[in-house]
N, C-alpha and C positions, 0 to 999 in steps of 0.2 A: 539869657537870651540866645548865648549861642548853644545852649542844650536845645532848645525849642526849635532853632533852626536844622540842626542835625537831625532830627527825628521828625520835621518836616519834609527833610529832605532824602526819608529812608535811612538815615544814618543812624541806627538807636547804638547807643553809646554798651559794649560787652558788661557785664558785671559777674567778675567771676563764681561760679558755685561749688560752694565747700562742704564744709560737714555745719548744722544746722546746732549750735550751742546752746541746750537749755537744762535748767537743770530738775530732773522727775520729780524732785518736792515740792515742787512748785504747782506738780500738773496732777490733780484730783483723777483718779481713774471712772471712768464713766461706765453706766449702768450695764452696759453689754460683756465691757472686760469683764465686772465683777462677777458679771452672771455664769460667764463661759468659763470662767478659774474655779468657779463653785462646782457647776457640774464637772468641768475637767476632773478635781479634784475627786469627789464622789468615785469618776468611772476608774480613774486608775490607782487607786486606792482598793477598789473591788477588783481591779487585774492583777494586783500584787497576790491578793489571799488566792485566786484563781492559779495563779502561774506556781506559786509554791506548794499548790499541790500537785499541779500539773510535774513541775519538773521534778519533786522528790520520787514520782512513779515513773518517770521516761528513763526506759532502756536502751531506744535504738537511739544510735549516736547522730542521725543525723536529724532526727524530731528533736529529740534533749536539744542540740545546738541552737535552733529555732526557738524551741521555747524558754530555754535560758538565755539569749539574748534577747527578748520581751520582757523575761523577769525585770532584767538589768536597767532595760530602757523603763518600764512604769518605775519602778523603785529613784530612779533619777530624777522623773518629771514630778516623783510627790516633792521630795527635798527643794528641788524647785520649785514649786507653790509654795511649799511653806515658805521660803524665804521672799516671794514675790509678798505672800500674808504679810509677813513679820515687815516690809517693804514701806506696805504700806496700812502700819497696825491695825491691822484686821484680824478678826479672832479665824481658828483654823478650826474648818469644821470638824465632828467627831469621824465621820464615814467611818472604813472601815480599816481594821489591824489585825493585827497577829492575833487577839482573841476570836477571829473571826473564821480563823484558819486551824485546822489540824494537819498537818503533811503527814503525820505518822496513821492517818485513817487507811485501811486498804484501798485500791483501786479502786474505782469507780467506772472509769470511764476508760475506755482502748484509746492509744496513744493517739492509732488516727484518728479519733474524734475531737482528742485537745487540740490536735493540729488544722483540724478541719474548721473548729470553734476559734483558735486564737486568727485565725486568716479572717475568719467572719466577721471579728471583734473589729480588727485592725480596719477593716472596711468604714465600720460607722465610725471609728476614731478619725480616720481621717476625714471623713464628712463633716466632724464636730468639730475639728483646730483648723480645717479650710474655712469654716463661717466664722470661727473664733479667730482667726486673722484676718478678714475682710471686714469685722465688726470693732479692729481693736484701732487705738491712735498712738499712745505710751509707745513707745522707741522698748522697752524690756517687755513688756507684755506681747509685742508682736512680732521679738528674736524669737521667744519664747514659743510661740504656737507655732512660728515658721518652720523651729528645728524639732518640734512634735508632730508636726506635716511630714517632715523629710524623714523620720524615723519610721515613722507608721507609714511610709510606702515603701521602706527599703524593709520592715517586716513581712510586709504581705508581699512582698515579692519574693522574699527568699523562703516564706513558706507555698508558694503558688511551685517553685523550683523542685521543693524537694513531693511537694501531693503529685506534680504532673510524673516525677521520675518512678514515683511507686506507683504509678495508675490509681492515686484515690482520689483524684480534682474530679470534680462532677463539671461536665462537659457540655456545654449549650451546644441546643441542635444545630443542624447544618440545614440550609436552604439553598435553593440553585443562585446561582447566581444569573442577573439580567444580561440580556446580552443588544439592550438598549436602555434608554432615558426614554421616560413614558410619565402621563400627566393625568390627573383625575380629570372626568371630565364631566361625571354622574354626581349627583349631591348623595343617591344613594351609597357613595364610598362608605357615610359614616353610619350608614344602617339604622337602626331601630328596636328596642327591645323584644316586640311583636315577631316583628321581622326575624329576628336570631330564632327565638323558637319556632317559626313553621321552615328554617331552615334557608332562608333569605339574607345572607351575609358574606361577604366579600373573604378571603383569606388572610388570619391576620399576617400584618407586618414587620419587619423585622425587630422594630423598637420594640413593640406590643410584644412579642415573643421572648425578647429577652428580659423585660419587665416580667411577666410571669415564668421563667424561669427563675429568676431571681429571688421573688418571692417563695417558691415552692421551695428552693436551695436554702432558704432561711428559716421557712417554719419546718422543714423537715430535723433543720440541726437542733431547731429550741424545741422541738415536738423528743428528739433524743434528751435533750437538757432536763425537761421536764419530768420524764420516765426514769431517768437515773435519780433525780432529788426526791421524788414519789418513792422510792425505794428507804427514804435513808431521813426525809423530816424528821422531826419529832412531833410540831403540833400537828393536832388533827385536822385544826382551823386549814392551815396554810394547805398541807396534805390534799384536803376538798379544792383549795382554789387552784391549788396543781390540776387537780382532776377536771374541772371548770376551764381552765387553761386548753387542755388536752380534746376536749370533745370539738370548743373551738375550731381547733387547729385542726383537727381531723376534717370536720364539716367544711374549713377553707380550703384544706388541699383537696377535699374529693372534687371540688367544684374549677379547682386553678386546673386542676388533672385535665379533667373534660375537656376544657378549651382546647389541649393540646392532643390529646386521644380523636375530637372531633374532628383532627383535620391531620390525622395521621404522624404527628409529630413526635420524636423520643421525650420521654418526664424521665427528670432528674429522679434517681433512686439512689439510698445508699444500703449495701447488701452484707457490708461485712455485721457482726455484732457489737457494737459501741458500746453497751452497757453489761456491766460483772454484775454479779452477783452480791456484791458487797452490803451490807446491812448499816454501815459505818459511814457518819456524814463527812466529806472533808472540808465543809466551808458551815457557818452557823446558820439556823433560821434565818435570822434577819438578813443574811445576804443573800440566801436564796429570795426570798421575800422580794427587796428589793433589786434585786437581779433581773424578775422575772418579769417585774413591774414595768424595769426602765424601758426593758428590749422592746415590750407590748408598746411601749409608746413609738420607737425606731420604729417596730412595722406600722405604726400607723401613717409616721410622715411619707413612709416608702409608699402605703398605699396613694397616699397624695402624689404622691412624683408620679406614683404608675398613671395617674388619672388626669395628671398633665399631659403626659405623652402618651396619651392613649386616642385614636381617633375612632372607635367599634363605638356607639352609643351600650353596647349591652356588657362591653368588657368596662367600662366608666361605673355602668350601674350596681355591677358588681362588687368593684371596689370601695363604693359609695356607703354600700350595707355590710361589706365587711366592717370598715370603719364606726359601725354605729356598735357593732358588737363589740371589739375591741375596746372603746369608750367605756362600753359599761363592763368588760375586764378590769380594765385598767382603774375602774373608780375603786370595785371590790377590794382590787390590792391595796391602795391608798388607804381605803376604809379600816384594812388591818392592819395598816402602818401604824396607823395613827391607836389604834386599841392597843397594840401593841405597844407603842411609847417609839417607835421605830421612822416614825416618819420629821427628820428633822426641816427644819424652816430654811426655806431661799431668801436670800437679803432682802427685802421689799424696800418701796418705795415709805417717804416716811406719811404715818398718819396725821394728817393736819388735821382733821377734826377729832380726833381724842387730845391733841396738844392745846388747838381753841380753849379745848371744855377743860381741860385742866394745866 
């Protein structure tokens, strides 16, 4: 009675908060965590075979630093999954290993490209343990994604340090800046595809401009990706879907180019030589394979973002049929995962109707 009173009368009674007692065998991990430990797993399993060869070739000391503290961080977070696996007995997927990797193959690839590619890397890592912690509830699985957040942005920052010191960061234009607050006031702001082509189109905006910067800054790195493992495959299969890959990626940047050539704007270019000569693969098929696979999917979500923040009707449409081409990239690769014996299984949900029937 006299609780009821107090809290009629504004008084809610304090009740101190502490640390929250429960114990993780108790708490089933749900479909999201599992999901996001799987691909985590997958990605940094492929950064280990990636980084060791990256850093058996890195001379200059202050790339080696960069990319040997990447090695150190992926090689940590697999040890951690696995014990998250073993956590909570869960079988650990095959991904990839040491058989996956040669460090003793020649160069491949000029240092600033591995530094230029591990920044890019570290980009969509942290896009993937930011939803991988906004998705998870487990108290270890979300220390877990928290301190693979804060790792993957103290990497790409300290390699953003050392590209900006050597001048190889590729540099988003510069636009004037306003020198007021101003308001649409036309519905033609958001144009029309018609419209774009007889040259009836507003200039794009800052977000639009760095959305396709961004895009062109990532298929020109995986367009070098590509042309160095074209070099050094072994199947012929795959060799073709490189090549398939490659005509893509051309056809998207002549067309991301334009938008910015149309209205006088600098395109991201990179000038030095990225790729040796080398004949010598330093990672196996199947990770190229799946390598090439995963990232096709990353530009496709990026195309999604672009076409959220995109208000040009004809820059939306664009993205729209990139995406459809990309899809049937990305199925190709699948298609030779699976011929291959290379495409393993994501945990699903379970089949009730094969359990019914038997």
């Amino acid at each position: 009675m006299d609780n009821l009173q107090n809290v009629n009368q504004g008084q809610v009674e304090q009740v101190p908060f502490g640390a929250v007692q429960h114990n993780l065998s108790n708490i089933m991990p749900v479909s999201s965590e599992i999901g996001y430990l799987w691909s985590s797993y997958y990605a940094e399993t492929m950064s280990v075979c990636f980084l060791k060869s990256y850093v058996a070739q890195s001379k200059d000391p202050d790339i080696h630093a960069v990319l040997q503290r990447a090695l150190d961080v992926s090689s940590q977070r697999v040890n951690a999954m696995k014990d998250l696996y073993n956590s909570i007995n869960h079988p650990i997927p095959e991904a990839f290993s040491d058989k996956d990797v040669d460090s003793n193959a020649k160069q491949l690839f000029s240092e600033s490209f591995t530094l230029l590619y591990t920044r890019l890397m570290h980009h969509y890592i942290s896009l993937n343990y930011s939803s991988a912690l906004s998705a998870s509830s487990r108290s270890d699985f979300r220390n877990f994604f928290l301190e693979c957040l804060n790792t993957s942005i103290e990497i790409r920052q300290k390699a953003t340090e050392v590209l900006v010191a050597k001048g190889l960061l590729l540099k988003y234009p510069i636009i004037p800046i306003p020198d007021r607050v101003d308001f649409v006031h036309d519905k033609s702001y958001f144009g029309s595809n018609i419209g774009a082509m007889i040259g009836m189109k507003r200039p794009m905006n800052a977000i639009e401009i760095s959305h396709i910067f961004s895009l062109m800054e990532t298929k020109l790195l995986l367009r070098t990706l590509n042309l160095g493992y074209s070099q050094v495959v072994k199947s012929e299969k795959i060799r073709s879907y490189l090549s398939k890959c490659k005509q893509v990626s051309d056809k998207q940047l002549k067309k991301l180019a334009s938008f910015l050539a149309d209205e006088d704007i600098s395109q991201p270019s990179i000038r030095e030589i990225l790729v040796t000569e080398s004949k010598e693969s330093p990672v196996s098929d199947k990770l190229i394979l799946c390598h090439i696979t995963a990232v096709t999917a990353y530009i496709i979500s990026n195309y999604g973002l672009s076409v959220a923040n995109t208000a040009r009707l004809d820059l939306s449409s664009t993205y729209r049929n990139f995406v459809t081409d990309l899809l049937e990239l990305s199925k190709s690769g699948g298609d030779l995962m699976i011929e291959a014996g290379w495409l393993e299984r994501v945990p699903e949900a379970a089949d009730r109707q094969e359990l019914i029937q038997h």
